[in-house]
N, C-alpha and C positions, 0 to 999 in steps of 0.2 A: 534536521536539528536534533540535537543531544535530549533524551528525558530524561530528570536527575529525580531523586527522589532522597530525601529525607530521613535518617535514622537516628534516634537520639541516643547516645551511646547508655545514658540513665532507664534505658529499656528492662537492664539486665537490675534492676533493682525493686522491677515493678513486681509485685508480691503475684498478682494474675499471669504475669507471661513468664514467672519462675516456676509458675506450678504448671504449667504446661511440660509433655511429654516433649521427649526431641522432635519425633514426629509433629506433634501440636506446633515446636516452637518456627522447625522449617513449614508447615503451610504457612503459619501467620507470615512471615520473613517474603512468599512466595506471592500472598496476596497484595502486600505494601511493598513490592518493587516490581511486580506483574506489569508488562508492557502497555496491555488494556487498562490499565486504573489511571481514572479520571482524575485531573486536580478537585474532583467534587469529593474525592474520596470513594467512589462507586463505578463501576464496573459489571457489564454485562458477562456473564459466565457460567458455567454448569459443573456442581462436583464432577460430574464424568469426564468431561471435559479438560477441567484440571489435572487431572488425575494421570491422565493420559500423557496431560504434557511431560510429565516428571515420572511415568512408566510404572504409576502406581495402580492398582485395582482400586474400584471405584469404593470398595468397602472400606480398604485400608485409609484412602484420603479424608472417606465423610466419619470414620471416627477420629482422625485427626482434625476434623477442623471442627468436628464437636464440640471439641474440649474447649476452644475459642469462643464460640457461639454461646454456648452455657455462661460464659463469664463476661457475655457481653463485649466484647471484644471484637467480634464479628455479624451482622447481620444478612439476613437470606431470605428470600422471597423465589422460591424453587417454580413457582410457577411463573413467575416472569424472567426467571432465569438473572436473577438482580442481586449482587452480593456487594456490600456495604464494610465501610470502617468508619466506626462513629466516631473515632479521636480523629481519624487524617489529619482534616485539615487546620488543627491544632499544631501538628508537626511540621506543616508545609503550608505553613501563611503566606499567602500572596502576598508580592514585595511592591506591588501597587496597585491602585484602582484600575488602572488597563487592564492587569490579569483578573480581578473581579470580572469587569466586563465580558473576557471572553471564557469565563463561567457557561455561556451562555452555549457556547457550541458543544462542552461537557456535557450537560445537559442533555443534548436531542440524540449522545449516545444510550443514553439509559433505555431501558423498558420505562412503559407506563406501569406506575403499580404505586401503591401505598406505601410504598417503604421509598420509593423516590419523592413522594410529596415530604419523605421525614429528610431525606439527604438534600433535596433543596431547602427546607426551613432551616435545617440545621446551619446551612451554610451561610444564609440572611444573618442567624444569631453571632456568627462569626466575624462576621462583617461589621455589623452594628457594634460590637464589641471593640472594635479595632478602632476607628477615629468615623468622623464625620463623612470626610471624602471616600471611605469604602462602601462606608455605610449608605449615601448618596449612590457611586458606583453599581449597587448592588438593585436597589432600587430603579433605576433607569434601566437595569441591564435586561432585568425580569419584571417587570410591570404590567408588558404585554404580554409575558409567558409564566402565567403562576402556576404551580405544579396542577395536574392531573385529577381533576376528578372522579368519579366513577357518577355514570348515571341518576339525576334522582329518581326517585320513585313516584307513582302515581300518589297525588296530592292528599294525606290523610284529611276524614272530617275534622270540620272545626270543632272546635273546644271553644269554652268560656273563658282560658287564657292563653294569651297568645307572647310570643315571644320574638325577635329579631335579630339580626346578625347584624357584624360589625360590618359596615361599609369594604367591600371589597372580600368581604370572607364567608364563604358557602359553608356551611353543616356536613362535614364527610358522610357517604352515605356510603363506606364500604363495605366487603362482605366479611361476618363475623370473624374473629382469630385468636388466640390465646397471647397472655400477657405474655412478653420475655423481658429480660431484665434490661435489654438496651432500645427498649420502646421512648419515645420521647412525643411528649403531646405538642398539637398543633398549638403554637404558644400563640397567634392572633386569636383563635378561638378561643382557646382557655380562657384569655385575659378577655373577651366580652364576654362569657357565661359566669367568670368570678363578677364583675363590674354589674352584671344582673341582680347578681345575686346579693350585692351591696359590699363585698370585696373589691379593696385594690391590691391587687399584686404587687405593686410597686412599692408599697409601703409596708410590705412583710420586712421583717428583721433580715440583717442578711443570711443566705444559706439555708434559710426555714424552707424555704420553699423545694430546695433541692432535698433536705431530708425527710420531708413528707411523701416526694416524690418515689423517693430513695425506697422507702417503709412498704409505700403501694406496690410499687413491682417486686417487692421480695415475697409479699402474702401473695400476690394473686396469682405470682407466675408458678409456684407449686399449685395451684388450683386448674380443674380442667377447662374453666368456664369462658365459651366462648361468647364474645362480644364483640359490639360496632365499633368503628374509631368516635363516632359519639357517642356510645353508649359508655367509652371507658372514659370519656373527656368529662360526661356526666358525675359518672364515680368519683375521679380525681376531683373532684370541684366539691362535691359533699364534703369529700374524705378533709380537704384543704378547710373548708368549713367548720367541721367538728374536732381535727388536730391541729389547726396551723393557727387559728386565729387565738389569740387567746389576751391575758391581762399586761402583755409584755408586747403587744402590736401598737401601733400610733393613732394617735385620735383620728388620724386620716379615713380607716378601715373601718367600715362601720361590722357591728359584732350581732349577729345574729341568732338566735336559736335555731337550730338545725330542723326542727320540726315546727314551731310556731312561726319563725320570719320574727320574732318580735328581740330586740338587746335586752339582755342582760341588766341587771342593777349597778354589778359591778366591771362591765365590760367583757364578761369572760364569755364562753360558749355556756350555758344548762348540760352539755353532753360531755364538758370533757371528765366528769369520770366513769363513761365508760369505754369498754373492755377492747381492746384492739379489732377485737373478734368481729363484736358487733357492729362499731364505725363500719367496716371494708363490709359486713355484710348486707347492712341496711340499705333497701332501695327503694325509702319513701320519695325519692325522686323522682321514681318512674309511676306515683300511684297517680289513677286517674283525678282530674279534678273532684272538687268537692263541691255542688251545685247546693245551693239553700232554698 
């Protein structure tokens, strides 16, 4: 059977894949119509490897597909041999809940790694976006197969406070890695670590929440600082705390002080004026409790 693939001829206006070199713009072209790319939008494969297909030196292909990766565009997880397109399946939407379903064989191509627990959530968000019946679809399909954990670790001592995970969602405990700009938070956990914290996501303004997002990966990803997938989920959740919440959010969200836990007078955050610098730097998050 035929595999057809997708290209929206409005490609050539996208301001990121104009500024790609020729070289840039044949890898991209090469990884979204590659024989191995999943309807999940990912694909097992090695720059060497590529490289080879199309008779290129491995030097020449990984500065070309660089230039993709830098702009987000492309994702790569070199040690599990796992290269990723975060729009895919935006351009190639399943034409019904059957192909959702068989999402599922997609799937047990990949490697395990952390960058496939982001290409299956991602694809959930897709779904759920779409109607009901995908949405349902998706859920049945992967219910008994959630993405990939990595081991926990031996049980830290208890503390005087204690915290809990949303039904059906574990705390990622993987090994540290630096921001990139097409990193995307696990959104079940995000949305119970905001709902903790007296945040509802769902009653952000629209789009706030993608620009906050937006703001976090541009500082941190010029920074060398390596972190957990919860340790950044943490971050992102302060950062959404002292930028996102503010006098223009709905009574729904309750408004916190970043450092006291206590609202405001007039609804707003005590932090928002300060300095960009400081929100992304600040990790009274991570300080230990305060015993009396």
């Amino acid at each position: 059977m035929a595999r057809y693939r997708k290209v929206d001829p409005r490609i050539w206006n996208d301001a990121k894949f104009r500024e790609l070199s020729d070289n840039g713009k044949l890898v991209f072209f090469m990884l979204l119509t590659h024989p191995n790319m999943t309807a999940l939008g990912a694909m097992r494969g090695t720059i060497a490897g590529l490289a080879e297909e199309i008779g290129w030196t491995s030097e020449a292909f990984a500065e070309a597909f660089r230039e993709a990766y830098e702009k987000g565009m492309t994702e790569h997880d070199p040690k599990a041999c796992l290269i990723a397109l975060p729009r895919f399946i935006k351009y190639n939407q399943p034409e019904s809940p059957n192909v959702v379903k068989a999402w599922v064989g997609a799937r047990d191509l990949l490697p395990e790694c952390e960058l496939k627990n982001r290409v299956i959530s991602r694809a959930g968000e897709y779904a759920k976006d779409m109607s009901k019946s995908f949405s349902e679809a998706f859920a049945k399909a992967f219910v008994k197969t959630m993405p990939y954990q990595e081991p926990e670790p031996d049980p830290e001592p208890k503390s005087t406070t204690t915290t809990s995970s949303a039904p059906g969602v574990k705390d990622d405990n993987s090994s540290p890695f630096r921001m990139t700009l097409s990193w995307e938070p696990v959104k079940p956990l995000l949305h119970e670590r905001c709902r903790q914290a007296g945040i509802d996501l769902d009653n952000l303004p629209e789009g706030e929440l993608a620009d906050v997002l937006g703001e976090f990966r541009s500082y941190w990803e010029g920074r060398s600082d390596m972190l957990t997938e919860r340790q950044w989920q943490h971050k992102l959740m302060d950062q959404i705390k002292k930028k996102c919440v503010d006098s223009r959010t709905s009574g729904g969200v309750i408004r916190r002080s970043a450092r006291s836990g206590k609202a405001s007078a007039n609804g707003a955050l005590s932090t928002r004026d300060q300095s960009l610098s400081d929100c992304l730097n600040d990790t009274s998050w991570d300080d230990p409790p305060q015993l009396s």
